[in-house]
C-alpha positions as CSV (number, residue, x, y, z in Angstrom):
1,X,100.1,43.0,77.1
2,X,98.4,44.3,80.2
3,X,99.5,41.0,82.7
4,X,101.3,38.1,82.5
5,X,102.2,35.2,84.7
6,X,104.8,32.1,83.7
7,X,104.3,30.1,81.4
8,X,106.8,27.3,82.8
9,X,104.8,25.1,85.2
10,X,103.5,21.8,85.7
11,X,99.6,20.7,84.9
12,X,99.1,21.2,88.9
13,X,100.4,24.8,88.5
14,X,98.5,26.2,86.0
15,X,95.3,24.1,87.1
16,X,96.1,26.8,90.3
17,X,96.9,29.8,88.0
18,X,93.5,29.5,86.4
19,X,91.8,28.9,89.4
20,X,93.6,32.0,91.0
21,X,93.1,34.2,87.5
22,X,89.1,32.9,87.1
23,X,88.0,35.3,89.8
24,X,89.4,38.7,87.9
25,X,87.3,37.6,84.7
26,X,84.8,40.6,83.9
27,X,81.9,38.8,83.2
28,X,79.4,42.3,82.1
29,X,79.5,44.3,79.0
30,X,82.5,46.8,79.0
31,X,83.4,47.1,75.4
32,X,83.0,50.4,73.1
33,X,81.6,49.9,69.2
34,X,83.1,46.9,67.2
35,X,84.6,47.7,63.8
36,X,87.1,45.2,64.4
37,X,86.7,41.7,65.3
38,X,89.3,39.0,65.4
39,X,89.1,35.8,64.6
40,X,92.1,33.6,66.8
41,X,93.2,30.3,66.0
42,X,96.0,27.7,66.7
43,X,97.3,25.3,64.5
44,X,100.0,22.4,66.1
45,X,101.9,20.3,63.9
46,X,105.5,18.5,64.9
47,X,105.9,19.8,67.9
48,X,105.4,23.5,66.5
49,X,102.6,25.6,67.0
50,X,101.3,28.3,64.9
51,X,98.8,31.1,65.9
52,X,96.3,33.4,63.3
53,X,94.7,36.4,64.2
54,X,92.8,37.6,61.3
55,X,90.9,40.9,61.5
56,X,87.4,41.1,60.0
57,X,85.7,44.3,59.3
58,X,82.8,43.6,61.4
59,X,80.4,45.4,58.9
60,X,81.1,43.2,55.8
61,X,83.5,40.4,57.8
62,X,86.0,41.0,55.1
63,X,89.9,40.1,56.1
64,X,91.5,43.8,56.3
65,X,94.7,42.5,58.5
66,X,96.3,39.2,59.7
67,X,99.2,38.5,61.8
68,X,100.7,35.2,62.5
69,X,103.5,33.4,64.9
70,X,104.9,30.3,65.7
71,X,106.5,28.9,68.6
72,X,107.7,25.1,69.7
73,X,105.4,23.3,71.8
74,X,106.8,23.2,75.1
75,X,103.3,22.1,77.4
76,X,101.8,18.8,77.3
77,X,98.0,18.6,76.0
78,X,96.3,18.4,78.9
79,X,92.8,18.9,78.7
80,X,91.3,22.2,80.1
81,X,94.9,23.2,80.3
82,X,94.8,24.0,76.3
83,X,95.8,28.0,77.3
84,X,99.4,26.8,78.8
85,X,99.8,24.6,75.6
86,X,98.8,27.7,73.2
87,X,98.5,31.0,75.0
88,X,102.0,32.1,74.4
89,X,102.0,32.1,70.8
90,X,98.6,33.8,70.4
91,X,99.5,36.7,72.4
92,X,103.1,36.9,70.3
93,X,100.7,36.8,67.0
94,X,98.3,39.5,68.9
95,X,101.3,41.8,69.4
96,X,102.1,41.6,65.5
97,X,99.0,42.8,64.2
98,X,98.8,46.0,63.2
99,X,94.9,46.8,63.4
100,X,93.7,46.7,67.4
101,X,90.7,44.8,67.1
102,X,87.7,45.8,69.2
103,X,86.6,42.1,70.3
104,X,88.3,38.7,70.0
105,X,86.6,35.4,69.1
106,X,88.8,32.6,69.8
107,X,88.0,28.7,68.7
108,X,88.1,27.8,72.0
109,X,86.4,27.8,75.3
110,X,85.7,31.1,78.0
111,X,83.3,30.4,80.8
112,X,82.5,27.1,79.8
113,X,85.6,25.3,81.4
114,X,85.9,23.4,84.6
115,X,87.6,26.5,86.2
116,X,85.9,28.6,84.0
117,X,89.0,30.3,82.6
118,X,89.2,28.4,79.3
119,X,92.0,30.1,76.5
120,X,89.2,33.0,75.7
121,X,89.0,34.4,79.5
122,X,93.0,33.7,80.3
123,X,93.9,35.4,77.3
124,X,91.3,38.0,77.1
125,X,92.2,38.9,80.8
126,X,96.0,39.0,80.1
127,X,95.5,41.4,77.5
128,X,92.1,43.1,79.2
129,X,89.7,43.3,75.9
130,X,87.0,41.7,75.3
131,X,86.7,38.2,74.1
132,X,84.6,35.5,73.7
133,X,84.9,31.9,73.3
134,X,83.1,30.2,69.9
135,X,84.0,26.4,70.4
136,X,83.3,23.4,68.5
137,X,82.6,20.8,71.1
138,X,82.1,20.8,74.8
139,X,84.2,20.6,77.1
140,X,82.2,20.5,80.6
141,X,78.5,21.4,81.5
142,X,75.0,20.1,80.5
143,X,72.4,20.9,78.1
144,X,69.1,20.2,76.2
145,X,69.5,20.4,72.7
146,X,68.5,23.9,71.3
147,X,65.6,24.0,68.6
148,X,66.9,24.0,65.0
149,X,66.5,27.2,63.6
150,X,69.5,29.5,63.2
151,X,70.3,31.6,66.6
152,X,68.3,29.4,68.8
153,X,70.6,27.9,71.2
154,X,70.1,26.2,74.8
155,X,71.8,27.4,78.3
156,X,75.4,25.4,78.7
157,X,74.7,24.8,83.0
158,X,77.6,23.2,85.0
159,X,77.3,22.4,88.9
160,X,74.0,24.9,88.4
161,X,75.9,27.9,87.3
162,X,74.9,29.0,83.2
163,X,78.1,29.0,82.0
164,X,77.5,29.5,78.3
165,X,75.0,28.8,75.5
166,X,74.7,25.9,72.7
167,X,74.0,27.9,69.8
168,X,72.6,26.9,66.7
169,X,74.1,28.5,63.7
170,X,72.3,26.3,61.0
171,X,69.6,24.5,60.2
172,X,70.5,20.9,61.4
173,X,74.1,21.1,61.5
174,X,75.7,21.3,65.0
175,X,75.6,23.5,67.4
176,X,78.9,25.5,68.5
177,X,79.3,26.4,72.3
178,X,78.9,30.3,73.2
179,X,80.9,31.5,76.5
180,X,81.9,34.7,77.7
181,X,86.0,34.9,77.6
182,X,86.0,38.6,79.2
183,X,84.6,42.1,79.0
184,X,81.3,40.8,77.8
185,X,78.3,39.5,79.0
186,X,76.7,36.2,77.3
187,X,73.5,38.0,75.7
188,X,76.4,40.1,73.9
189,X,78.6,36.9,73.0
190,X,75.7,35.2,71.3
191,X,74.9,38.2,69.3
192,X,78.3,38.7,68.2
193,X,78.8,34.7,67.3
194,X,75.7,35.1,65.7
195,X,76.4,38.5,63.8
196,X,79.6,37.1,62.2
197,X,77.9,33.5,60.6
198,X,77.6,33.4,57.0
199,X,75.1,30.4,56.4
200,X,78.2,28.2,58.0
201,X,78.3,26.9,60.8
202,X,81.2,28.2,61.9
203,X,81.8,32.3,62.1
204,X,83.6,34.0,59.5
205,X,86.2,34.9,62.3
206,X,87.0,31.2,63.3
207,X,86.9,30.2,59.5
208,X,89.5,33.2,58.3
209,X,91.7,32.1,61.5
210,X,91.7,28.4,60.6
211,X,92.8,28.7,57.1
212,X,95.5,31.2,57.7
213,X,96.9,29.3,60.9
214,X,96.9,26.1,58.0
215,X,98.9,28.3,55.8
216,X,96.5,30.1,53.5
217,X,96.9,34.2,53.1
218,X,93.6,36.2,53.1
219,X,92.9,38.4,50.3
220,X,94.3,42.1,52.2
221,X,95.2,44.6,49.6
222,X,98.3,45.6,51.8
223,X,101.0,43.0,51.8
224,X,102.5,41.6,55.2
225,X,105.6,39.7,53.7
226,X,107.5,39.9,57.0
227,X,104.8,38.2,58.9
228,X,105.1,35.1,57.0
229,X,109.3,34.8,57.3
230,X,109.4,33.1,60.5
C-alpha cells in the first residue's frame, strides 16, 4: 500500500479526509498495457464484511486469480462515506492476491461523488493504480438519458463539472454510471467498462467479484485453499 490514513473517525472526519484526499486524485491516463483487470466487490452480512478481488485476463476476461477477506463492520452506512464502511477490507483482499492487476474496476463510485472521491478514487489513490468506478445507481449529478444502443452513454454533470458518464451496456436495460477512480482519464474508463461487457449489463469484472464476495469460487486451475480459511 502506497498511503494510508485512519480508519477510526466519525462521519464529519472522513467527510474532511475525502475532501482533503479528492485533490491528489490523477484524473489523466497514466497506466501501462492491461493484461490484468480486477474486478472489486464487497459483500456485508451480520455485521461482517467480505471483500472479492477477482482477476480477469483482460484478453478473454477469464478468472485466472481471486483473493478474498473479511473483516467486522466497524463504520456506520453513511451515504457517500461507503469507502470508511469498506475500504479496509478491500485493500486486506488487494494485498492477498497474488497476480498485480494492471487496472481496478470497483462496483462503486470514483468521480461521481459529492466530494468526488467515491471508494474507486480513495482506494485507487491509497494504493496509486489505476481504477475506475462501474456503479449501478447514482449517487449525485444530473443527466439525459443516453440513446439505447450498447456503448452510447450521456455526460454524468454535477454543479457544471462532467463528473462521469451513464453508459449503456444493453439494449434497453439500465445504464451503469462510468467515473474515473484514479490514473485514468473518462474516455479510457468508458472503453475499459465497455471492453469487459459480455451482452450483460454488468462487466464481467463486477459480475466475477459479486459471486465470489457471495461465496462462489471461480473456475482457476490453481487452487487457493488458504484464501478461503478465514
Amino acid at each position: 500500500m502506497k498511503s494510508s490514513h485512519s480508519w477510526d473517525l466519525s462521519p464529519q472526519e472522513a467527510s474532511d479526509v475525502q475532501s482533503d484526499l479528492a485533490a491528489r486524485v490523477e484524473r489523466q491516463l497514466r497506466m501501462g498495457p492491461v493484461r490484468h483487470v480486477a474486478g472489486i466487490d464487497v459483500s456485508v452480512r451480520d455485521d461482517v464484511a467480505r471483500a472479492a478481488v477477482v482477476i480477469l485476463d483482460f484478453g478473454g476476461l477469464d478468472p485466472v486469480d481471486y483473493a478474498i477477506a473479511t473483516r467486522p463492520v466497524t463504520f456506520p452506512y453513511v451515504p457517500g462515506l461507503l469507502a470508511f464502511r469498506e475500504g479496509p477490507v478491500v485493500l486486506d483482499a488487494l494485498e492477498r492476491v497474488s497476480t498485480t492487476p494492471d487496472l481496478l474496476i470497483f462496483d462503486g463510485q470514483g468521480l461521481a461523488h459529492p466530494r468526488r472521491l467515491g471508494i474507486a478514487s480513495h482506494i485507487g489513490l491509497l494504493v496509486d493504480m489505476p481504477a475506475i468506478g462501474c456503479a449501478k445507481s447514482r449517487l449525485c449529478g444530473q443527466h439525459d438519458e443516453p440513446g439505447e444502443e450498447p456503448g452510447e452513454y450521456a455526460s454524468l454533470v454535477d454543479k457544471g463539472e462532467a463528473i462521469g458518464a451513464v453508459l449503456r451496456t444493453r439494449r434497453r436495460v439500465k445504464p451503469v454510471y462510468v467515473s474515473i477512480g484514479h490514473r485514468v482519464d473518462l474516455a479510457t474508463s468508458v472503453e475499459y467498462v465497455s471492453a469487459c461487457c459480455r451482452g450483460y449489463r454488468l462487466p464481467e469484472t463486477t459480475r466475477w467479484a459479486h459471486r465470489v464476495a457471495g461465496g462462489d469460487v471461480p473456475p482457476i486451475q490453481a487452487s487457493q485453499p488458504l484464501l478461503f480459511d478465514l
